[in-house]
N, CA and C atoms as a LAMMPS dump frame, in Angstrom:
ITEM: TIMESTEP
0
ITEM: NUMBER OF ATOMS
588
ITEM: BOX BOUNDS ff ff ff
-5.0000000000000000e+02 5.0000000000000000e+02
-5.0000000000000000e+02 5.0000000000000000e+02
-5.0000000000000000e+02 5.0000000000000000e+02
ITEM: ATOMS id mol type element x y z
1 1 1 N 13.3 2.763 -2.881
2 1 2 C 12.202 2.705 -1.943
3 1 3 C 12.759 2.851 -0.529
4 2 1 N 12.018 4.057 0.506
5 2 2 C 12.273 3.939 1.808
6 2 3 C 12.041 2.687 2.364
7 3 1 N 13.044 2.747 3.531
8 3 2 C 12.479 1.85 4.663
9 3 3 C 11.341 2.451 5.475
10 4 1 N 10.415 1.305 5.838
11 4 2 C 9.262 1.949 6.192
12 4 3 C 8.906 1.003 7.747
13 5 1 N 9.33 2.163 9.026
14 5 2 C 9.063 2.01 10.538
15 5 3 C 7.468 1.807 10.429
16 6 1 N 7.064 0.457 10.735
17 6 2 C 5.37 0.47 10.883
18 6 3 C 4.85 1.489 12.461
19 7 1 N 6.021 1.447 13.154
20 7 2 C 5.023 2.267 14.164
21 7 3 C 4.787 3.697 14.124
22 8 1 N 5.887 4.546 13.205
23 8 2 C 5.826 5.795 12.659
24 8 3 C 5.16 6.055 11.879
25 9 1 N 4.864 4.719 10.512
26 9 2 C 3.854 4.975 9.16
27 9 3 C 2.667 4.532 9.717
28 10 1 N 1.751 4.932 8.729
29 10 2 C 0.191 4.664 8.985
30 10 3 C -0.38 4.531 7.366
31 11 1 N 1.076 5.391 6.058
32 11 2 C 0.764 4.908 4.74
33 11 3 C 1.817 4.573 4.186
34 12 1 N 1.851 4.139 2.634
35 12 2 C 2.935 4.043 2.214
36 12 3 C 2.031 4.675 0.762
37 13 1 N 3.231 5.781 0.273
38 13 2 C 2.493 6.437 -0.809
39 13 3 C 3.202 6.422 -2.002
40 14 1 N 2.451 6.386 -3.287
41 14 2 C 3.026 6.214 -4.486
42 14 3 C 4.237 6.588 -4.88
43 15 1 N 4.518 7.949 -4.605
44 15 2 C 6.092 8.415 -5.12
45 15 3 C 7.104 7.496 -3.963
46 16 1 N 6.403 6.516 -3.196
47 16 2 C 7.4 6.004 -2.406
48 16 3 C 8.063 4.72 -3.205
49 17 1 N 7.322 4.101 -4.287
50 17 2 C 7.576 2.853 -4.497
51 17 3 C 7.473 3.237 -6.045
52 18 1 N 7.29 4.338 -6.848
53 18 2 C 7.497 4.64 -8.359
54 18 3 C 8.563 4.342 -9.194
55 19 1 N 8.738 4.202 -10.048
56 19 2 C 9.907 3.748 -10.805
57 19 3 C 10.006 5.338 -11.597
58 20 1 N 10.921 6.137 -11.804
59 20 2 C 11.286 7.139 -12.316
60 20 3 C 13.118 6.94 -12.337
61 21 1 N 13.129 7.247 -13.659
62 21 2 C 12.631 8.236 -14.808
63 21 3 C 12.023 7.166 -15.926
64 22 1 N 10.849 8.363 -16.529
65 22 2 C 9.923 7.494 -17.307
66 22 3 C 10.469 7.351 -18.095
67 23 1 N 10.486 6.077 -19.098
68 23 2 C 10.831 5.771 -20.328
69 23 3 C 9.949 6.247 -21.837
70 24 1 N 10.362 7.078 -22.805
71 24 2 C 9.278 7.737 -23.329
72 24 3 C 9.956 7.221 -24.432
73 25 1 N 9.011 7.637 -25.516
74 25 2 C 8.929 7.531 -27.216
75 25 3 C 7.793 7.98 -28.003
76 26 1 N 7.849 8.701 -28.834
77 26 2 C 7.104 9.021 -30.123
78 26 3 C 6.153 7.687 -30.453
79 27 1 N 5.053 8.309 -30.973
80 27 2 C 4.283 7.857 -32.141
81 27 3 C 4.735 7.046 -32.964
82 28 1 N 6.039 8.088 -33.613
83 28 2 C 6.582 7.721 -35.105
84 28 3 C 7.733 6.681 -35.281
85 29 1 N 7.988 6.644 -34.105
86 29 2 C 8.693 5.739 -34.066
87 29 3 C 8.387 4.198 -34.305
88 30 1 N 9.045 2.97 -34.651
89 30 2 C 8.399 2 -34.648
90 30 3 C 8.881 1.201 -33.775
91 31 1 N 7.76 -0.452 -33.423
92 31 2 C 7.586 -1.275 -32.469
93 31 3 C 9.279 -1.519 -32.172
94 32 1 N 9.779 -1.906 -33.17
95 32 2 C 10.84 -2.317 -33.363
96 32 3 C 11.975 -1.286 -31.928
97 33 1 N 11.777 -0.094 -32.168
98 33 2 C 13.022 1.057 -31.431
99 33 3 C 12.567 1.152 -30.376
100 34 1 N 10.906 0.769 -30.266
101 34 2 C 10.593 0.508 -28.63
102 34 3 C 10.745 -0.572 -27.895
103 35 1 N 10.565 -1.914 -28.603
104 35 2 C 10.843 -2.687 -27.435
105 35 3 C 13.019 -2.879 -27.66
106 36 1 N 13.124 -2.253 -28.634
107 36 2 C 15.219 -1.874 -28.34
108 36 3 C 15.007 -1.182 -26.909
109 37 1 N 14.117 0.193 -27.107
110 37 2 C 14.192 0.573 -25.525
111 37 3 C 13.946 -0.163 -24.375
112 38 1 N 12.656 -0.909 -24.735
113 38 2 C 12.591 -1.627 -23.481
114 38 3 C 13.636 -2.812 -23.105
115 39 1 N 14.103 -3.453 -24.023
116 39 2 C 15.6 -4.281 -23.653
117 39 3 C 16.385 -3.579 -23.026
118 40 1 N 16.756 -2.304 -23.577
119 40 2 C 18.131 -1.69 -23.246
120 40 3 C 17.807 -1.416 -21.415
121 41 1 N 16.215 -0.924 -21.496
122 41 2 C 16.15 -0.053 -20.242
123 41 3 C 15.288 -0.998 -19.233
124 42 1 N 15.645 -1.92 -19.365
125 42 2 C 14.872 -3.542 -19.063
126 42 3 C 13.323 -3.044 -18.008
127 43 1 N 12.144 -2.588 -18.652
128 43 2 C 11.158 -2.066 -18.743
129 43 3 C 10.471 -3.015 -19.243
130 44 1 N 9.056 -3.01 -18.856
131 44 2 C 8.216 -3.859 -19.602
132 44 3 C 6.938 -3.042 -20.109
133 45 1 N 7.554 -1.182 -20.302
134 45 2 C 6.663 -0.356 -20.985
135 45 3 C 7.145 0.918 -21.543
136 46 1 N 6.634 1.521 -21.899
137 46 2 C 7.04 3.091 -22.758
138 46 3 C 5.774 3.903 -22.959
139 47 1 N 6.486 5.087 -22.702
140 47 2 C 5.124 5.878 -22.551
141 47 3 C 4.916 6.578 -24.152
142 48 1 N 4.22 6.923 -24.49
143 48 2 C 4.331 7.648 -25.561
144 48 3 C 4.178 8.828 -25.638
145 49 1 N 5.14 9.826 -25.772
146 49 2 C 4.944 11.455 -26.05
147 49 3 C 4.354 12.193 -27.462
148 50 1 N 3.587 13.004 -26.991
149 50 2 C 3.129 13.677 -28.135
150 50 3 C 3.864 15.381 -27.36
151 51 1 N 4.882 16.039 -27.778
152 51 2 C 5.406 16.681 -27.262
153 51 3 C 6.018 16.902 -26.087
154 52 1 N 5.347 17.518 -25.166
155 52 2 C 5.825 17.235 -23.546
156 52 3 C 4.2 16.149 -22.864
157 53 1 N 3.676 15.982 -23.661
158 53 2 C 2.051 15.712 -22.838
159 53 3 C 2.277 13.888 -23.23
160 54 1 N 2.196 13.238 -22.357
161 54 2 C 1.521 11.33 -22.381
162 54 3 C 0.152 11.336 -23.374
163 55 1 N 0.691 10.731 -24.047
164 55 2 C -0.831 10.144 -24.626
165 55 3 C -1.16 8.806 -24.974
166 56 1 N -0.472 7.62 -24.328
167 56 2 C -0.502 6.731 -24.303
168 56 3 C 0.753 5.751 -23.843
169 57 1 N 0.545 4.412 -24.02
170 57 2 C 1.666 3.427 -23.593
171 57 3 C 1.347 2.028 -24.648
172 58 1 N 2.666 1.944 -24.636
173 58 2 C 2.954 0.434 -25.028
174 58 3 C 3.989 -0.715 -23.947
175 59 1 N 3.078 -1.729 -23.699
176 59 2 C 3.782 -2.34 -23.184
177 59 3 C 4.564 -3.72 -23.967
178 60 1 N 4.863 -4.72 -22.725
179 60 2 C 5.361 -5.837 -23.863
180 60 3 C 4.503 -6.517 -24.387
181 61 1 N 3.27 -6.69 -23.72
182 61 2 C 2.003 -7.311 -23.72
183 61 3 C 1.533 -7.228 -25.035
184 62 1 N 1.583 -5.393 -25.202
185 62 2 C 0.848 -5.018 -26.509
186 62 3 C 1.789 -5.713 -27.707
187 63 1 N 3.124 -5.399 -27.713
188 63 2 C 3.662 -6.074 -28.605
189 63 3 C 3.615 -7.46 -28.752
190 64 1 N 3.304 -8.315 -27.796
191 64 2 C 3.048 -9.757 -28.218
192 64 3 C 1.558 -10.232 -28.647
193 65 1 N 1.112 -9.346 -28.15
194 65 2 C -0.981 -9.529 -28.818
195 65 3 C -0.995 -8.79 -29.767
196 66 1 N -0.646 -7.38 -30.285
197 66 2 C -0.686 -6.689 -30.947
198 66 3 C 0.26 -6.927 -32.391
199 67 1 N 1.329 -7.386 -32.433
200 67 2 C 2.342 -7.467 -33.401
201 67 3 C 2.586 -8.96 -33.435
202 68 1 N 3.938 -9.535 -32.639
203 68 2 C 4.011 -10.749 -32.731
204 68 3 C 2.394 -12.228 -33.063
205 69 1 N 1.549 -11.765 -32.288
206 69 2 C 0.46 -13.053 -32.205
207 69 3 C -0.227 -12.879 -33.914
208 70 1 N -0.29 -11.105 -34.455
209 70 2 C -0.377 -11.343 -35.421
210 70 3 C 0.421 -11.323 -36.315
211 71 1 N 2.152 -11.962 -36.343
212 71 2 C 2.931 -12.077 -37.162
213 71 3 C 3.008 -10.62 -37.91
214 72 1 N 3.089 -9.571 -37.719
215 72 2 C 3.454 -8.09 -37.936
216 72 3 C 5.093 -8.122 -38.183
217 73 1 N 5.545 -7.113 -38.907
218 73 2 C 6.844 -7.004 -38.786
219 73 3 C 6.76 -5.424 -38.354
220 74 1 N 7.461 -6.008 -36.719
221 74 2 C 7.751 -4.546 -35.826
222 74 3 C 8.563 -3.747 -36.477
223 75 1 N 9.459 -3.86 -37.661
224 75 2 C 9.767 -2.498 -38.306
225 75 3 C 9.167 -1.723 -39.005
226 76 1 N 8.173 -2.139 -39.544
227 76 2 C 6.923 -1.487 -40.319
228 76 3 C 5.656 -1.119 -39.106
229 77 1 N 5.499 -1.49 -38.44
230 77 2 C 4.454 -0.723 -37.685
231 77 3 C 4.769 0.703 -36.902
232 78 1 N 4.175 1.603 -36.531
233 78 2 C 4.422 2.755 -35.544
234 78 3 C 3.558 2.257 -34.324
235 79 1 N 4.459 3.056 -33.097
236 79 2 C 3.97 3.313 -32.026
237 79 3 C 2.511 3.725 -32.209
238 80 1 N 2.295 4.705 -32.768
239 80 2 C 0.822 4.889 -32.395
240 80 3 C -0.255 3.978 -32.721
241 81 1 N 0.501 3.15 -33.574
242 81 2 C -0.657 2.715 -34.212
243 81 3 C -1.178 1.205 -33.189
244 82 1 N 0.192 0.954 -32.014
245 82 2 C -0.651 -0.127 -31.21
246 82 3 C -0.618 0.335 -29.762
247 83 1 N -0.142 1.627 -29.405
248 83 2 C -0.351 2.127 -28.234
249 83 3 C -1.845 2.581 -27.637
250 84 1 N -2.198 2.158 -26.092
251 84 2 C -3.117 2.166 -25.815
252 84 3 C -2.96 3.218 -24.963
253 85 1 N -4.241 4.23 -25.247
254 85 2 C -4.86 5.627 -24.629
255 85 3 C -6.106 6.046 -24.006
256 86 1 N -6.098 6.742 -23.269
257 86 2 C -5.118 7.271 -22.913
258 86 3 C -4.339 7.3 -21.999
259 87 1 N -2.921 7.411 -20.685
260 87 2 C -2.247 7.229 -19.989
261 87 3 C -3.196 7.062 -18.846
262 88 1 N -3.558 6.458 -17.69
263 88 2 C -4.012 6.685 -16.604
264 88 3 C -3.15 6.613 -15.68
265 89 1 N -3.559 7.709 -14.711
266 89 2 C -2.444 8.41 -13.774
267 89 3 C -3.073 7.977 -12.467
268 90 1 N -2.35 8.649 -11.191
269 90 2 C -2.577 8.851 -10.244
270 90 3 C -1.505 9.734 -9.637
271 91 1 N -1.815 9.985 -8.597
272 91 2 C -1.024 11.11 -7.725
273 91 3 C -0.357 10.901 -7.256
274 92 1 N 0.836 11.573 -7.277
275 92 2 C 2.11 11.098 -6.289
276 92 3 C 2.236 10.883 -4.477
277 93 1 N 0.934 11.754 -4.247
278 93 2 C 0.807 11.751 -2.826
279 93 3 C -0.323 10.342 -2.389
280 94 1 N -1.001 10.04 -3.592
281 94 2 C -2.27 9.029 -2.886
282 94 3 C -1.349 7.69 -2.65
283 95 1 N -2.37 7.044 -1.439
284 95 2 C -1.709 5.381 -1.078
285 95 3 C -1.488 4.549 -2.42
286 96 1 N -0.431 3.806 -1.901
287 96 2 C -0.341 2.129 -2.873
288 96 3 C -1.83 1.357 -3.109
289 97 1 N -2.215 1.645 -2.091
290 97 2 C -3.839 0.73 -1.908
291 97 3 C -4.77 1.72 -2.833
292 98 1 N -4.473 2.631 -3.066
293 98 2 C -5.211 3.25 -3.966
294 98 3 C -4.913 3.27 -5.233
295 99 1 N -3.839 3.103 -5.62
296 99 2 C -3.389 2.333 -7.256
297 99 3 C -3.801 1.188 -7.454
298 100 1 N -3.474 0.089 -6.416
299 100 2 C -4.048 -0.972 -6.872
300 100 3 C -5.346 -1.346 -6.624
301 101 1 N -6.779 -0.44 -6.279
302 101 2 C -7.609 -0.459 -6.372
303 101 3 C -8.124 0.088 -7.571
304 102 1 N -7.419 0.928 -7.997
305 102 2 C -7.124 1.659 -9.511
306 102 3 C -7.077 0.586 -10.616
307 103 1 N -5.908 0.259 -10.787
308 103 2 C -5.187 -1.207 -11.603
309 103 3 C -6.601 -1.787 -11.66
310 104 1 N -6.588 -2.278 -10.727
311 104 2 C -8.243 -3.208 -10.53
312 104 3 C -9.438 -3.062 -11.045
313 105 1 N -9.874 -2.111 -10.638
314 105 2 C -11.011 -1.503 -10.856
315 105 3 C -11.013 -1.212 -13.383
316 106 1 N -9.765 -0.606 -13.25
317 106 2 C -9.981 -0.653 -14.711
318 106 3 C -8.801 -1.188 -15.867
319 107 1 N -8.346 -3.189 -14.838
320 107 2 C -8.162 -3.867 -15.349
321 107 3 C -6.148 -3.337 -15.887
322 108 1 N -5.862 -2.65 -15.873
323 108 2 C -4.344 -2.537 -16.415
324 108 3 C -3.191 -2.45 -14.924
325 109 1 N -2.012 -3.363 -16.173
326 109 2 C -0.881 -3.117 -14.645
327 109 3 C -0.41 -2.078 -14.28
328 110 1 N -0.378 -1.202 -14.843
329 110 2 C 0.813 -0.407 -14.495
330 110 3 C -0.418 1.262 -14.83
331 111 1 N 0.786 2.243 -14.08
332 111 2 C -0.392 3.728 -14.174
333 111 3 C 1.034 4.729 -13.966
334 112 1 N 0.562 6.049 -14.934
335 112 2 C 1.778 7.059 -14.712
336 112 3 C 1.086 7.564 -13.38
337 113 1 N 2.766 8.133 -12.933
338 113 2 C 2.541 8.523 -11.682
339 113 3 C 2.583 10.405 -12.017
340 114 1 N 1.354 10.921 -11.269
341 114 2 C 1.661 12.904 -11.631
342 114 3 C 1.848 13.728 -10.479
343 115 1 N 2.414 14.646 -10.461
344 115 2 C 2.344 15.919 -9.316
345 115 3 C 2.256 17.111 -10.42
346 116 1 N 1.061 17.477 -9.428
347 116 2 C 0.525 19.165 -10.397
348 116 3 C 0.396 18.54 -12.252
349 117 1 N -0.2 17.519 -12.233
350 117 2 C -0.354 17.367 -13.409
351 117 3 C 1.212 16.818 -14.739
352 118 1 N 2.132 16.582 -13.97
353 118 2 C 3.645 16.363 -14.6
354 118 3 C 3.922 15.076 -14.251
355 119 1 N 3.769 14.352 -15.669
356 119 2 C 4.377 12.467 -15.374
357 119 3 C 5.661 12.969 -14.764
358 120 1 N 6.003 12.299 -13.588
359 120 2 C 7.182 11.909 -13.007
360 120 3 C 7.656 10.23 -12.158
361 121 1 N 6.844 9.477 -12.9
362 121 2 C 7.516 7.831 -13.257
363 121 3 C 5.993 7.126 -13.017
364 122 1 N 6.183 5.667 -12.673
365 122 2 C 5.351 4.784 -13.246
366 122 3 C 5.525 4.088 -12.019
367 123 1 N 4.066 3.242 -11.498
368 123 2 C 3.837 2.129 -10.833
369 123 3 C 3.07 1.105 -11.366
370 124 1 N 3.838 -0.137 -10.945
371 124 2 C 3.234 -1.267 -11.546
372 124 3 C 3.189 -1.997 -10.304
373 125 1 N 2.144 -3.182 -10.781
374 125 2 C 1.053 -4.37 -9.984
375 125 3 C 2.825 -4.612 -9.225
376 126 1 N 3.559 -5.226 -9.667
377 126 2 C 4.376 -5.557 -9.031
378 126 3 C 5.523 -4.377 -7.881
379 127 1 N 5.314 -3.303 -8.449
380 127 2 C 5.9 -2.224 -7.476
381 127 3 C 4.865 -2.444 -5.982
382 128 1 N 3.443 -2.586 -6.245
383 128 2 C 2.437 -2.463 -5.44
384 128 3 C 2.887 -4.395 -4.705
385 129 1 N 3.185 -5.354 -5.645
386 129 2 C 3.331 -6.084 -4.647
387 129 3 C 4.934 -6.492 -3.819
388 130 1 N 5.748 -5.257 -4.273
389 130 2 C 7.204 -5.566 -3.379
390 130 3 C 6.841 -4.96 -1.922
391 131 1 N 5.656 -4.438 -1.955
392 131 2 C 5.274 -3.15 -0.424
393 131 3 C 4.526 -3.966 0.079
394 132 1 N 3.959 -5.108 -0.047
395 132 2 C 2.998 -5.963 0.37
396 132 3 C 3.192 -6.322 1.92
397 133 1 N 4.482 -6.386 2.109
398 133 2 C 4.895 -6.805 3.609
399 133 3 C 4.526 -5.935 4.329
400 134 1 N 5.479 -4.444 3.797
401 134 2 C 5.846 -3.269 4.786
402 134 3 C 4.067 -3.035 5.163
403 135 1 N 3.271 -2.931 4.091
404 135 2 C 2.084 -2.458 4.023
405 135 3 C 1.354 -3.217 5.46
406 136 1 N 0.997 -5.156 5.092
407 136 2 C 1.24 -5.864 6.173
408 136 3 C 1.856 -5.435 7.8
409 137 1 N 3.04 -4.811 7.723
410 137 2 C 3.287 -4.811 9.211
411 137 3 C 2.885 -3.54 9.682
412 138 1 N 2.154 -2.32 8.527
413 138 2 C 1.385 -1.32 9.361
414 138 3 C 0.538 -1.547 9.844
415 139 1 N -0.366 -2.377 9.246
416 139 2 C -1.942 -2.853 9.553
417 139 3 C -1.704 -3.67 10.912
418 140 1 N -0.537 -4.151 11.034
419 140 2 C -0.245 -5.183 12.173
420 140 3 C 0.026 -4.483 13.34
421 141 1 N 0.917 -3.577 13.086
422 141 2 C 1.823 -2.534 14.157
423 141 3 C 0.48 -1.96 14.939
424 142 1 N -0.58 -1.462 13.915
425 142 2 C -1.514 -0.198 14.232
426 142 3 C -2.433 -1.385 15.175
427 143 1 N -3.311 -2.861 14.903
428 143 2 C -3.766 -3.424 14.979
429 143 3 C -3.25 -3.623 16.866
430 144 1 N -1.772 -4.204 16.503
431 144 2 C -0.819 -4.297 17.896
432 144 3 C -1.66 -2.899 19.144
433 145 1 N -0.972 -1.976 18.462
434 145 2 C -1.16 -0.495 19.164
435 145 3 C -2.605 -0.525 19.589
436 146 1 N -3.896 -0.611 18.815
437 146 2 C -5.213 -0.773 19.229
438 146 3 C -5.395 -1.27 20.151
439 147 1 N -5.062 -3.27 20.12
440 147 2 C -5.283 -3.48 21.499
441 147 3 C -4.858 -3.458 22.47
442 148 1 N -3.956 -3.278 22.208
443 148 2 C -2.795 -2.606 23.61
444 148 3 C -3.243 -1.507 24.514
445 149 1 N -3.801 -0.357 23.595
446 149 2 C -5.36 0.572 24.275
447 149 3 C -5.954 0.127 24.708
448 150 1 N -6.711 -0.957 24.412
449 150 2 C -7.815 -1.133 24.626
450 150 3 C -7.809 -1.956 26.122
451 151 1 N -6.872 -3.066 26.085
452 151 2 C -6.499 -3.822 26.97
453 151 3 C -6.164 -2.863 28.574
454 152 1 N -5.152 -1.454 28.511
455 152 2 C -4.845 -0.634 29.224
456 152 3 C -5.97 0.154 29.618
457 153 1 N -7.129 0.052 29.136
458 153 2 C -8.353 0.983 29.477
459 153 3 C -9.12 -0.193 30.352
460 154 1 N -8.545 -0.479 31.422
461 154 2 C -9.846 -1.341 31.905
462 154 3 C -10.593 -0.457 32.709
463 155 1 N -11.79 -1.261 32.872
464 155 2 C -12.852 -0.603 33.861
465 155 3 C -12.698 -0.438 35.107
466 156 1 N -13.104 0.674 35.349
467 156 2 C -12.719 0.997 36.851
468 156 3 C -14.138 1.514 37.214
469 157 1 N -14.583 1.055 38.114
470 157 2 C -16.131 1.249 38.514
471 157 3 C -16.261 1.806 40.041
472 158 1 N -17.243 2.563 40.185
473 158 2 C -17.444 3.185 42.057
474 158 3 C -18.873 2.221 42.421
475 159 1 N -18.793 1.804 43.335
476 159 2 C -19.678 0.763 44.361
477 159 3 C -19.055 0.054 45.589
478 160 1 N -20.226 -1.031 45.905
479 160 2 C -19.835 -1.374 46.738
480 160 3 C -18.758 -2.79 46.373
481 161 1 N -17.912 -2.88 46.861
482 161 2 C -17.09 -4.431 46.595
483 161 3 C -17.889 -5.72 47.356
484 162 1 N -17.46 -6.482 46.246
485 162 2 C -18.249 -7.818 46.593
486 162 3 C -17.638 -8.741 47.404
487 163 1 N -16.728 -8.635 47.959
488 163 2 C -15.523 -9.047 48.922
489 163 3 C -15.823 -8.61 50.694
490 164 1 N -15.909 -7.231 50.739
491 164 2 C -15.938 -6.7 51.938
492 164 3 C -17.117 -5.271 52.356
493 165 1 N -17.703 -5.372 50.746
494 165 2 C -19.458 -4.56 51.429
495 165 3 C -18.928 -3.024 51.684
496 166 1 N -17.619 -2.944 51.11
497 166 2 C -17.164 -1.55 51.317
498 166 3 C -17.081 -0.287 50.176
499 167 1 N -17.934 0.909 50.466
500 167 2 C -17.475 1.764 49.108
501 167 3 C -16.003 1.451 48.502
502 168 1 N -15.837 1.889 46.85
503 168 2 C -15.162 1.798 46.636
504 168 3 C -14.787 2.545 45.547
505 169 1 N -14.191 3.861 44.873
506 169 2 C -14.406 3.991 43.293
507 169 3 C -13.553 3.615 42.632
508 170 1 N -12.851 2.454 42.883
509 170 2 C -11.852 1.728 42.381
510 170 3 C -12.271 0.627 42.214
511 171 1 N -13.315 0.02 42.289
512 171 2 C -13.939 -1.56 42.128
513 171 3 C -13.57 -1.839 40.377
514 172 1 N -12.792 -3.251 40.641
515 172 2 C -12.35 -3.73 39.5
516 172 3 C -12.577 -5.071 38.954
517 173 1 N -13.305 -5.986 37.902
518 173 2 C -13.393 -7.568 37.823
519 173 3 C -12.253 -8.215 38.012
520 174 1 N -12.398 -8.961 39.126
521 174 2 C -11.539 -9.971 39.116
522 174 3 C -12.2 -11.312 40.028
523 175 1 N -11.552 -12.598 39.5
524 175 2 C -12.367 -13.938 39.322
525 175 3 C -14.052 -13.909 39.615
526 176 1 N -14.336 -13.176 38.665
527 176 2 C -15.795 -13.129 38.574
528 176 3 C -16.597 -12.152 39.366
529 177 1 N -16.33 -11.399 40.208
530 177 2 C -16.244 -10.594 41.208
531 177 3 C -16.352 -8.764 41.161
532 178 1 N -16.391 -7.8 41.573
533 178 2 C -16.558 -6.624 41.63
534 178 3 C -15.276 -6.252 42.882
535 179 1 N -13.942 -6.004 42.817
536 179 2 C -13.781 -6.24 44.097
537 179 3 C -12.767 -4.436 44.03
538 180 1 N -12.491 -4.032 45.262
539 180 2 C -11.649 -2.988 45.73
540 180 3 C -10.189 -3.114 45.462
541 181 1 N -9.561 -2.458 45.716
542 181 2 C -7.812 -2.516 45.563
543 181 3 C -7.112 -3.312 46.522
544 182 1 N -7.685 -2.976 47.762
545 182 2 C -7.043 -3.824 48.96
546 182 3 C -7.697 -5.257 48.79
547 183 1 N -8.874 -5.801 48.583
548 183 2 C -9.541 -7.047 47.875
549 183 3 C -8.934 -7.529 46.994
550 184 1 N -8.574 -7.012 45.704
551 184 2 C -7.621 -7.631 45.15
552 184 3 C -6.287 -7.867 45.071
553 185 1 N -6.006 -7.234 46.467
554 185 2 C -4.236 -7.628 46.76
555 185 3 C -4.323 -8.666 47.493
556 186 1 N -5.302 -8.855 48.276
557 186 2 C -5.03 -10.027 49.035
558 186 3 C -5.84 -11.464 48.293
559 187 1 N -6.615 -10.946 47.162
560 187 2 C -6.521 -12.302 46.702
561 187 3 C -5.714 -12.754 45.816
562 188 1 N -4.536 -11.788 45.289
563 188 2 C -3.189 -12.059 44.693
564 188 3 C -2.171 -13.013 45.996
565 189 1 N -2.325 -12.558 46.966
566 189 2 C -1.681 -12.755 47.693
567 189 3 C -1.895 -14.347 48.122
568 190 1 N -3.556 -14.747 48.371
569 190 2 C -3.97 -15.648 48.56
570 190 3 C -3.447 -16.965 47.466
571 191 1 N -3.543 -16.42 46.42
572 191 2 C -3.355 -17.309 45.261
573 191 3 C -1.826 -17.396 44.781
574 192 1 N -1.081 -16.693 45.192
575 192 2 C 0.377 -16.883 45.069
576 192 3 C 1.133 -17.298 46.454
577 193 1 N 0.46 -16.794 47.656
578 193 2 C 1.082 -17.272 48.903
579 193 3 C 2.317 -16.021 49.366
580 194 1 N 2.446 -15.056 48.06
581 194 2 C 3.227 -14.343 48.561
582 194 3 C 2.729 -12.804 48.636
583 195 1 N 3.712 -11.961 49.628
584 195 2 C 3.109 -10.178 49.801
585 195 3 C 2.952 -10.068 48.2
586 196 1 N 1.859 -9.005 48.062
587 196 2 C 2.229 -8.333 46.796
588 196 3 C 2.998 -7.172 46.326
């Protein structure tokens, strides 16, 4: 995962925080050689290939609701038969905030990640919450930057000043007041005792 400058970013996007290379397996294979993979490749999923194309996943989950809770012996079962389908993806270019509105919306952790239609790795709830900060200090940075605009845009108004009855198109609020440039230097001046 990049490091991510909040005052340069404005997103942080999926292929930024993906886990690749995907971990795959057959159908035919059984529970047993998948969760060997998932030990070996300390994963808490596998995708399942039906040639080059995803057509599902098993996670550890499935194997403990699916096999273990019902006392199954994972050498006799196949992949297909407790893998859940079909893969749901998202795009390598869309936000983090948009996976895990994803995740959310239809309840699972984890989603293959695609470009042009080609799994090229996986995000999970927890990939989405290691970015939680960086994500945090954009919203903060940008938030910062806003009022910092906003604050630098003060009003500058044309009338008369309420100080000395004189045009002005520089009339600006200060202590309650409408006042000119030279008006408000000398009531800096007044109130500090010193030139400005």
């Amino acid at each position: 995962m990049s490091e991510i400058d909040p005052a340069s970013r404005e997103r942080v996007r999926v292929r930024e925080v993906m886990n690749s290379p995907v971990i795959t397996g057959s159908g035919e294979e059984t529970i047993e050689d998948i969760a060997n993979r998932m030990a070996d490749c300390r994963v808490g999923s596998v995708v399942i290939m039906k040639g080059h194309e995803p057509v599902g996943m098993i996670t550890d989950g499935d194997i403990v609701s699916k096999i273990v809770a019902k006392n199954k012996k994972p050498s006799e079962v196949s992949a297909k038969e407790v893998m859940s389908g079909p893969l749901l993806t998202i795009s390598d270019s869309q936000d983090v905030t948009d996976a895990a509105r994803l995740m959310r919306k239809k309840n699972v952790k984890r989603l293959g990640v695609v470009d042009n239609g080609k799994l090229m790795g996986m995000i999970s709830i927890t990939d989405v919450v290691s970015v939680t900060p960086e994500i945090y200090a954009i919203v903060a940075e940008k938030a910062r930057m806003m009022a910092s605009q906003a604050m630098s845009r003060s009003v500058h108004l044309a009338g008369f000043c309420d100080s000395c009855n004189q045009w002005s198109d520089d009339l600006n609020r200060a202590e309650g007041k409408y006042l000119c440039y030279d008006c408000r230097a000398e009531t800096v001046v007044e109130s500090t005792g010193e030139e400005a």
